[in-house]
C-alpha positions in Angstrom: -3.8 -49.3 52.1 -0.8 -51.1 51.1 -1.5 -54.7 52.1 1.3 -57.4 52.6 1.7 -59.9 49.5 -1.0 -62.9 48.3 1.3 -66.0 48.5 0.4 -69.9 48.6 -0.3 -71.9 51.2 3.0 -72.9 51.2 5.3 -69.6 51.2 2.7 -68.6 53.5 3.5 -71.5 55.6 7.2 -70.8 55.7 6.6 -67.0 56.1 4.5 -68.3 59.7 6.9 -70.1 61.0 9.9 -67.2 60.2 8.5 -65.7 62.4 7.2 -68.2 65.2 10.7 -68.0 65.6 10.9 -64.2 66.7 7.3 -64.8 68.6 9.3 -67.5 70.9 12.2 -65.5 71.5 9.7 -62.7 72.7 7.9 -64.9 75.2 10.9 -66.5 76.4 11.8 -62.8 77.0 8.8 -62.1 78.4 9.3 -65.2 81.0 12.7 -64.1 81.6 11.1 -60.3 82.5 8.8 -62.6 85.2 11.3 -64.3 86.2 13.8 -60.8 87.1 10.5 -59.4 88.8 10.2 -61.9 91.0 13.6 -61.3 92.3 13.3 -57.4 92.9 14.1 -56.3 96.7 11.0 -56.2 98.6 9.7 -52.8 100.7 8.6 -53.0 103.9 5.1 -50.8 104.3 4.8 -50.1 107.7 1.8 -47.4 107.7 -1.9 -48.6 108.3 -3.7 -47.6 105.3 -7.5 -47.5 105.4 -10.2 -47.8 103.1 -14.0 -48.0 103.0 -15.4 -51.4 101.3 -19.0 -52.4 100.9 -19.8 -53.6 104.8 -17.5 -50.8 106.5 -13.9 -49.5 107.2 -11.2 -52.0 106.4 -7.4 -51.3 106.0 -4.4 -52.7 103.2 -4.0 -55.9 105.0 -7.7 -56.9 104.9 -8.2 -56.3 101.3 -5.4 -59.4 101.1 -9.3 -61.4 102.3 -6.5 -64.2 103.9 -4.6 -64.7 100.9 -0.7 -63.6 100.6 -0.8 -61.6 97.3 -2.1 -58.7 96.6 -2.6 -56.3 93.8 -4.2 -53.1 93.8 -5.7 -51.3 90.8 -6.2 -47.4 91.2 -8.6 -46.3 89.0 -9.9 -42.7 88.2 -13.8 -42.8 89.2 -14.3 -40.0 91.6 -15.9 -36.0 90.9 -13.8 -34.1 88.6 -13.1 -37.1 86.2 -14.2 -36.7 83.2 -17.3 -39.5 83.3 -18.4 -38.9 86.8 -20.5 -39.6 88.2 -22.0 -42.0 85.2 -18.5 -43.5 84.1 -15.2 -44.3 85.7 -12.3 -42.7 83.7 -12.4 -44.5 80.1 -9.2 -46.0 80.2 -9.7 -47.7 83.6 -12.8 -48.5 82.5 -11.5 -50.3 79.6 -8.9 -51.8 81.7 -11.8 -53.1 84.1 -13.6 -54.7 81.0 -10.5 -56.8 80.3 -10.4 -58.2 83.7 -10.5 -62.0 83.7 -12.4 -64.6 86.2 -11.0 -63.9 89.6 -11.0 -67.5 90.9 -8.3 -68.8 88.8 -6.1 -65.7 90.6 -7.6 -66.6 93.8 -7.1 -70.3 93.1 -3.4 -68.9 93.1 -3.0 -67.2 96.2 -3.9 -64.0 94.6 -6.6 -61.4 95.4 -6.6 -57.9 93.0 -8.6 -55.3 94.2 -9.7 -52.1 92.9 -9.3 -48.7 94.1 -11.0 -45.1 94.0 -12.0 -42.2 95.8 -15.6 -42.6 95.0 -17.9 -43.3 97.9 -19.0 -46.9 98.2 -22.6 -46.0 97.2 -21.1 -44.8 94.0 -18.8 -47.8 92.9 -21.7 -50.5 93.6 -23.7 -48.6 91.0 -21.2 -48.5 88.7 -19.8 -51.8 89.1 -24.2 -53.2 88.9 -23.6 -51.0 85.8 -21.0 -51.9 83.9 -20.9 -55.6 84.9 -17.9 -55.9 87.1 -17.2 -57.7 90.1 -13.5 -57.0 91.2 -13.6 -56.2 95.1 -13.4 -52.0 94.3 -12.6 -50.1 97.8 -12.9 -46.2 98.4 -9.1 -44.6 99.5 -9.6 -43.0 102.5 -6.2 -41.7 103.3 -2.4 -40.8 101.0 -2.9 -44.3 99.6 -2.6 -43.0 96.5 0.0 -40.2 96.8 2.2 -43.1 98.7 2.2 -45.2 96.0 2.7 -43.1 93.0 -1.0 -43.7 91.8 -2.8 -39.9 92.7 -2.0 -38.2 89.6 -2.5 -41.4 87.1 -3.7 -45.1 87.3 -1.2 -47.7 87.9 -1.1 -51.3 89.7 0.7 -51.6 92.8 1.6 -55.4 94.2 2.2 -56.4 97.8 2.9 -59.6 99.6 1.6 -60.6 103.0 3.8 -62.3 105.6 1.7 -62.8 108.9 0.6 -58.9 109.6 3.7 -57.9 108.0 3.2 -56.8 104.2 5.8 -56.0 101.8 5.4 -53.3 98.3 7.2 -55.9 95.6 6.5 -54.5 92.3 4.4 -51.6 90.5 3.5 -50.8 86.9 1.9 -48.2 85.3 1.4 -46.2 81.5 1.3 -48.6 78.7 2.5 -51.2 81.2 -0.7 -51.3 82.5 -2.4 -51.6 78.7 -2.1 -55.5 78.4 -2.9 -57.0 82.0 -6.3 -58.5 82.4 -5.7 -62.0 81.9 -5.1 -64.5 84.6 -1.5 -64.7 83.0 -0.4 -61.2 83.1 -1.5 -60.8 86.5 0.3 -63.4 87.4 3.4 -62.8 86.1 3.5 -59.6 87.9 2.4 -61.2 91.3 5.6 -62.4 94.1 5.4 -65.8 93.0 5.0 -65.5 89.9 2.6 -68.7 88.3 3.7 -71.1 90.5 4.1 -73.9 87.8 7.5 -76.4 87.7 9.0 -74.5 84.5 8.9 -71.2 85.8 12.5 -70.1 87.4 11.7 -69.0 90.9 14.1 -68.7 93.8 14.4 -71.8 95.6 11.7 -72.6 98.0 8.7 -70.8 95.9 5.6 -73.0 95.8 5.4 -74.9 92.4 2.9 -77.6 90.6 3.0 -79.2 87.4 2.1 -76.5 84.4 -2.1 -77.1 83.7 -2.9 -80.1 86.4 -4.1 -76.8 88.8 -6.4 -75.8 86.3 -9.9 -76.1 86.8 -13.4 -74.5 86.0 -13.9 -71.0 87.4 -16.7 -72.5 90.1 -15.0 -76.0 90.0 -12.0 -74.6 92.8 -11.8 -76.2 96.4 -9.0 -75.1 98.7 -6.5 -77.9 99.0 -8.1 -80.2 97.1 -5.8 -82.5 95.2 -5.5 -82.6 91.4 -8.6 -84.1 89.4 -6.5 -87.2 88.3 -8.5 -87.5 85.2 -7.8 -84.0 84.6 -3.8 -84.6 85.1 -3.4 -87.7 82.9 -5.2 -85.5 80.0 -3.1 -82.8 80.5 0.0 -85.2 80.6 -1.1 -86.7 77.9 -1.6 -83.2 75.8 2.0 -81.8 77.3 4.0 -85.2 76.1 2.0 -84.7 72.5 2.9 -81.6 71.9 6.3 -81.9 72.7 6.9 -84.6 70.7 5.8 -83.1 68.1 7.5 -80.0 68.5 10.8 -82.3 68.6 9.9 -84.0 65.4 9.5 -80.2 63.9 12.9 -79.5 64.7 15.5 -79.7 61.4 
């Protein structure tokens, strides 16, 4: 193995922040990408899909559980998958291990929701398994020829307006390898992470960047910031950018 060269602390040093430049370029990319996404056309989806959850029959617009965003994973758990009836498919599966808390997304307007052919009786004991807890619904009906996700996994994201729900975005292949975090689903979600810095079409809900974080059972629906909690993260933001101003040449 051919490994990179042993330098000091201070060519090293240099070499880091060579390329912090290229790593900031990327995520501004990357923040760019979110913002485009948010901006694609919308489609309208005017057939009542139905599913099977754990307490019954349910269709698209109640897997929303009140909230206006959506996203549904379709994973491969079901017979003839290699796995079954044991093991989902391995790379869902790994996807489904990289899935984050679900209150911060829900603390966001923001509900993701598994789906698979498997009878309900067969995704509790795999989810009591496994150790997952994502709301996972059995497709009932061409959910999954409709949307592109019957022949390989993929994440499809809707919005909610009243009774009326819209497709907005969907992503699958290697697209799919990376999203877990609270972050990535976000930035595929309608509005995007809803912070100040964030370019949104006008009108999009917004808050300051950190002030809506909170502990993962510490949420309360439309309570107001913890005011301790803002003036640290104030304090942190105007820190850090000073000193990334002082950094500058």
């Amino acid at each position: 193995m051919q490994t990179p060269a042993i330098v000091s602390p201070q060519d090293w040093e240099a070499a880091r922040l060579q390329l912090l430049v290229n790593e900031k370029a990327h995520t501004r990319a990357r923040d760019a990408l979110a913002a485009e996404r948010r901006r694609m056309p919308w489609m309208a989806v005017d057939k009542a899909y139905s599913f099977e959850g754990p307490a019954g029959p349910i269709s698209l617009l109640d897997m929303f559980e009140g909230r206006h965003q959506l996203i549904v994973y379709r994973a491969f758990f079901e017979p003839g998958v290699h796995g079954w009836p044991d093991h989902a498919c391995r790379g869902c599966s790994f996807g489904a291990d990289q899935v984050s808390h679900l209150a911060h997304l829900n603390a966001r307007d923001v509900t993701l929701a598994y789906v698979s052919r498997a009878p309900q009786s067969d995704i509790a004991r795999l989810k009591s398994k496994m150790g997952w807890d994502m709301p996972w619904h059995t497709i009932t009906d061409s959910f999954d020829a409709d949307f592109g996700v019957d022949e390989w996994h993929g994440h499809n994201v809707f919005f909610r307006r009243g009774d009326q729900i819209f497709r907005t975005y969907f992503i699958n292949n290697r697209g799919d390898e990376a999203i877990g975090t609270t972050w990535s689903y976000l930035d595929l979600s309608p509005l995007g992470r809803q912070e100040t810095w964030e370019a949104s079409p006008p009108g999009y809900p917004q808050t300051p960047p950190y002030q809506w974080w909170n502990w993962h059972d510490g949420y309360v629906t439309d309570a107001p910031a913890d005011p301790v909690w803002v003036a640290v993260s104030e304090a942190g933001e105007a820190a850090f950018r000073a000193a990334s101003a002082a950094a500058q040449p």
